[in-house]
N, C-alpha and C positions, 0 to 999 in steps of 0.2 A: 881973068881967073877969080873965080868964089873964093872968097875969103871970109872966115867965122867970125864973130864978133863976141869979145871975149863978153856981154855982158851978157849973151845967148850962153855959153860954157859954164857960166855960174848958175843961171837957172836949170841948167840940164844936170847940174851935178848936185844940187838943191832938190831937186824933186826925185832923181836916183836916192838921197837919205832918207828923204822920208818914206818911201817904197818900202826899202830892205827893212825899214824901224817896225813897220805895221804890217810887218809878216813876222815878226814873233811874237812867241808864246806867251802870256800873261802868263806873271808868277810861275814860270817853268811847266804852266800843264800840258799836257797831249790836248791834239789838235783835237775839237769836239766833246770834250771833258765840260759835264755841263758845271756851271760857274755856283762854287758856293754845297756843293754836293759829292758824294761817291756813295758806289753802291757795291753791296755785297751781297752775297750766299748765305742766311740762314742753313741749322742743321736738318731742317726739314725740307732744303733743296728750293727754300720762295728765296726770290731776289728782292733784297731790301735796299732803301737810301737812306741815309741820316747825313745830315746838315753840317757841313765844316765852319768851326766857329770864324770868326770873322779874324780873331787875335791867335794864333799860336806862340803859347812862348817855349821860347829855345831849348833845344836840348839841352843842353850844356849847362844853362841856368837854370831850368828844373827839378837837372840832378845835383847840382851845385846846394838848392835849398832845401831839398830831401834827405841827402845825405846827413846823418848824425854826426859824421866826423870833420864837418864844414862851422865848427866853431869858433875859427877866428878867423880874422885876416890876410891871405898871403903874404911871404915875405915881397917886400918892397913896395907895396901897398903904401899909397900916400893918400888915406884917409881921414879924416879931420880925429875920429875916435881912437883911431890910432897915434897921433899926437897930443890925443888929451891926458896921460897917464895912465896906469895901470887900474886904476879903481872906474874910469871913465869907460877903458876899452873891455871889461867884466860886467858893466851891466846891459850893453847890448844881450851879450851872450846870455846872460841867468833869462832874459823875457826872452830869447829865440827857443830857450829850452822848454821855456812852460808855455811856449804856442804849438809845442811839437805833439800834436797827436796820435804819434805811433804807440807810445808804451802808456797803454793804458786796460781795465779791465776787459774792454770790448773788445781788443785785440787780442789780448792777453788773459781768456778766460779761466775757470777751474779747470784742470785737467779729468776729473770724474765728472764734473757736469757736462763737459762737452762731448763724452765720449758716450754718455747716456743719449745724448741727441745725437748721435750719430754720428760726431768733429760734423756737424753743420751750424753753421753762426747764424745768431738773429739775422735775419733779411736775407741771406745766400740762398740761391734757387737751389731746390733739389737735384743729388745727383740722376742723371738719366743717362741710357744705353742708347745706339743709335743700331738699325737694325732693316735688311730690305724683305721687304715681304712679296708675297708668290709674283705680283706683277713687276718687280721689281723696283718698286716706291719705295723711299729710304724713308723710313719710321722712328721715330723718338719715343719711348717708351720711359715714365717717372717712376722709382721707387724709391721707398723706404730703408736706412737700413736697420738691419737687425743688430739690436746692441745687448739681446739675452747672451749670457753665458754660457758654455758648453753642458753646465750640469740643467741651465734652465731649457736649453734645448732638449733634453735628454740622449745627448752624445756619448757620455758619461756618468759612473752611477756618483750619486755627491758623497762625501766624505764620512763614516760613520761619526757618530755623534754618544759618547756614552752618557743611559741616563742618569742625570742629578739625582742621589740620595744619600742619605747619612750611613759614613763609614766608619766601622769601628777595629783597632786590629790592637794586638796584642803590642805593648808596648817593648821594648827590647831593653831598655833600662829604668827604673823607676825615677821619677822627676820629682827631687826634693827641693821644695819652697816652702818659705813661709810668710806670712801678709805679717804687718807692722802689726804694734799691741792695739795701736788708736785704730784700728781698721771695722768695717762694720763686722760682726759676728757669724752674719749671711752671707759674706765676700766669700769665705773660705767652702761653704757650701756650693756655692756658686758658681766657682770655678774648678769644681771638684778637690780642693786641698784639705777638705776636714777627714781628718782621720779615721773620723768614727763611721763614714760612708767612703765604700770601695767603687770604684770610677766602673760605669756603666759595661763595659767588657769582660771587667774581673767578675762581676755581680752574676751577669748573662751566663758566664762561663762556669761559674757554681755550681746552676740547675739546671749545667748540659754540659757531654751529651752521653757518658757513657754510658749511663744505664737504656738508652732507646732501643726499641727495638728494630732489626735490622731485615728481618724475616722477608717482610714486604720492598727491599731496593729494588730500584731496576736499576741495568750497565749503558752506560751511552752510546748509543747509536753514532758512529759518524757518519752513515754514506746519507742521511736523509732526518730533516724534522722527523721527532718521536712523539708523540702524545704521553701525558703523565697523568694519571687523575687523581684527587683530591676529595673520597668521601667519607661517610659516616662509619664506614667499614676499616679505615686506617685507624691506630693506636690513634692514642692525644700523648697529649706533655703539657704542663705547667712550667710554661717558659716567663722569666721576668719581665715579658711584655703581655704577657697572658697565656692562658692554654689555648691550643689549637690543634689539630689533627696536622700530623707532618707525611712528608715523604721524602725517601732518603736514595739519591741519584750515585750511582758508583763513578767519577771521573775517570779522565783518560788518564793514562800515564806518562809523566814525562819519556823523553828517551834518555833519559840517565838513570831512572829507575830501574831495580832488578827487580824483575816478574817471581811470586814468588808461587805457592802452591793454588791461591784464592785469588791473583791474580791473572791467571792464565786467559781469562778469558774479555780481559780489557784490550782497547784499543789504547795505539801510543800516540800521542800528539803534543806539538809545541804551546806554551801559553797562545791564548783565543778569545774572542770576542763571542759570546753567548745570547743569542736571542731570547729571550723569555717573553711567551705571548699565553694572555691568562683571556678566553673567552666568554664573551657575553650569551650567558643560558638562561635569560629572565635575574639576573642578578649576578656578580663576576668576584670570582676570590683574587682577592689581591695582596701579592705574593710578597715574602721578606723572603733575603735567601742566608745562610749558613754556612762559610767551606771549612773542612775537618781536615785533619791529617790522619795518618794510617790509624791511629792510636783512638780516635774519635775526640781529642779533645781542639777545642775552635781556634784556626787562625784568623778568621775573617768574616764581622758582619756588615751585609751589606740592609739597610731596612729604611724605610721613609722613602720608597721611588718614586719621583715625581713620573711616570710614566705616559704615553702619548699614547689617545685613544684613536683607534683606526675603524672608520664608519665601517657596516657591515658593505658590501658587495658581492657582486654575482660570483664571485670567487672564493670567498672566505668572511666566516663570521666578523659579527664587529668584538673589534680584541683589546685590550692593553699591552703595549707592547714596550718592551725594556730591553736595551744593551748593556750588559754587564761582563767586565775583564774574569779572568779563569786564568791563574797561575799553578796550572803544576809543576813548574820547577821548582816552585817559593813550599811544596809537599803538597796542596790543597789535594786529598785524594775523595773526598766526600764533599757533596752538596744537600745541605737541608734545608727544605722546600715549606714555608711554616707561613702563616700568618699572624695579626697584631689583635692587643684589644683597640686598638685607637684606630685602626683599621677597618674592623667590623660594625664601629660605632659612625663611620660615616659615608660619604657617597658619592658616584661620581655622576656630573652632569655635563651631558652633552647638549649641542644645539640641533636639531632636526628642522626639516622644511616643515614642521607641525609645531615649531616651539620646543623649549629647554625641555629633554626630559629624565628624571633620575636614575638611577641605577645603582639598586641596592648591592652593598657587600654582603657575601657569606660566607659560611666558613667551610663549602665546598667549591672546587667547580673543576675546569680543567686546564690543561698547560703546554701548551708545544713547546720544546727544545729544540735548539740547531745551533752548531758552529757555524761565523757567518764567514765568509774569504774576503780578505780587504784587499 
């Protein structure tokens, strides 16, 4: 009878280990994983490889020294810094904090500058849409984004804007002051406290308006701009900014007004915004305005507008163009429509594709009106 011989059982069970040892898989890959590499799917559908670094370090300790909240030691940690005292195991931490590059302005931009660039950061590829086209090829297509506003889109109309000029209105109680004795003698001039000169309202209001004549008003139009014109054939006045030729606008009427025999034929409407647009005819009158009450004497000057010049176009003359409030419930039942001497004396200049060029004032010209709707 054959009998095995045990020192045959040991090599047979020696070369069985190292069989089963060199049939697995290095570092856990699938069988034919090429070594050192994986590949993927770009968004344009190419199969890419990129290179597995040689060192991975661990999850666990990655996120361990990412974390901001990984500022001390576990408990029961037997670290040398952790037995050196309290002042020993605080400065690890103060340097782990200032090698920490998460909070800082590159991460942490302006919120108005990054939203001009679109929320895209120095170095981030732009955003793209992915998209398949007639033969079915899936496409990547790059844009921009659009960081204009709705009013700069023209979505929306932008916000009226009233024009900057010098307001004058009736004071509702008189303001008594007086400057120190040591003060200069001009001070009081100056800030209109000398007695012997009446503050530019009261003065204005002097040598207006009841004696004007009224013959020539027109009524406001609400359903459409009106034209107003301003020539040689209207009265004048000697107004304390100068004489000028006027025009005299009948206002709407509040709706708490009662209509009376001479008002029958006004329109009613709430306080409004007032377009005033004074056209360029080889020279442009530019306008002070005036509001009255029933009685014609002034509540309100409005004069000095810094106004915005509107190029000519295939649609309408080149204009100046002004926003002015209209309170008829505060009484303003009259508009008077006048110019300045300081007015006449100067001029406006615009830029054209030919260079600066001037534009006399005079003391006629024309005027469109309109209520604007906000």
């Amino acid at each position: 009878m054959y009998r095995h011989s045990p020192i045959v059982n040991y090599m047979v069970a020696v070369s069985l280990a190292a069989l089963l040892s060199g049939c697995q898989f290095p570092s856990g890959k699938p069988f034919g994983a090429k070594e050192g590499y994986f590949t993927w799917v770009d968004e344009q559908g190419q199969v890419r490889q990129t290179r597995i670094p040689d060192t991975v370090e661990p999850i666990e300790s990655a996120a361990a020294k990412n974390s901001p909240l990984q500022t001390q030691a576990p408990q029961g940690s037997h670290s040398d810094s952790a037995q050196s005292g309290d002042s020993a195991s605080e400065e690890p931490q103060a340097g782990a904090a200032a090698e920490h590059d998460e909070f800082n302005l590159e991460n942490y931009p302006d919120g108005n500058a990054l939203a001009e660039r679109g929320f895209i950061r120095p170095g981030d590829p732009e955003p793209y849409f992915t998209w398949r086209d007639a033969q079915g090829n899936v496409r990547v297509s790059y844009y921009q984004p659009d960081t204009r506003t709705a009013v700069e889109k023209g979505e929306i109309e932008p916000p009226l804007q009233l024009t900057r000029a010098s307001v004058y209105e009736a004071s509702s109680a008189p303001v008594e002051a007086k400057l120190p004795e040591e003060a200069d003698p001009l001070a009081s001039a100056v800030l209109g406290l000398d007695g012997g000169i009446a503050p530019f309202f009261e003065r204005w209001s002097e040598a207006c308006c009841a004696t004007l004549d009224r013959s020539n008003h027109v009524n406001w139009d609400m359903g459409r701009e009106f034209g107003v014109d301003v020539d040689e054939n209207l009265p004048r006045h000697s107004f304390v900014s100068g004489s000028s030729h006027y025009r005299l606008i009948g206002l709407p009427l509040a709706p708490s007004d009662h209509k009376e025999a001479d008002d029958l034929d006004r329109p009613v409407a709430k306080d409004f915004i007032l377009r005033l647009r004074s056209f360029d005819q080889k020279g442009m009158f530019v306008p002070s305005v005036a509001f009255l009450d029933r009685d014609f004497k002034p509540v309100r000057l409005v004069t000095n507008l810094v106004a915005d010049y509107i190029p000519e176009s295939w649609a309408t003359h080149g204009h100046l163009r002004s926003y002015i409030p209209v309170f008829p419930s505060r009484g303003e039942r009259w508009m008077l429509v006048y110019t300045t001497r300081q007015d006449l004396a100067e001029q406006t200049v615009i830029e054209t594709r030919f260079g600066p060029r001037a534009i006399e004032h005079q003391p006629k010209g024309q005027l469109g009106l309109v209520r604007v709707e906000q």
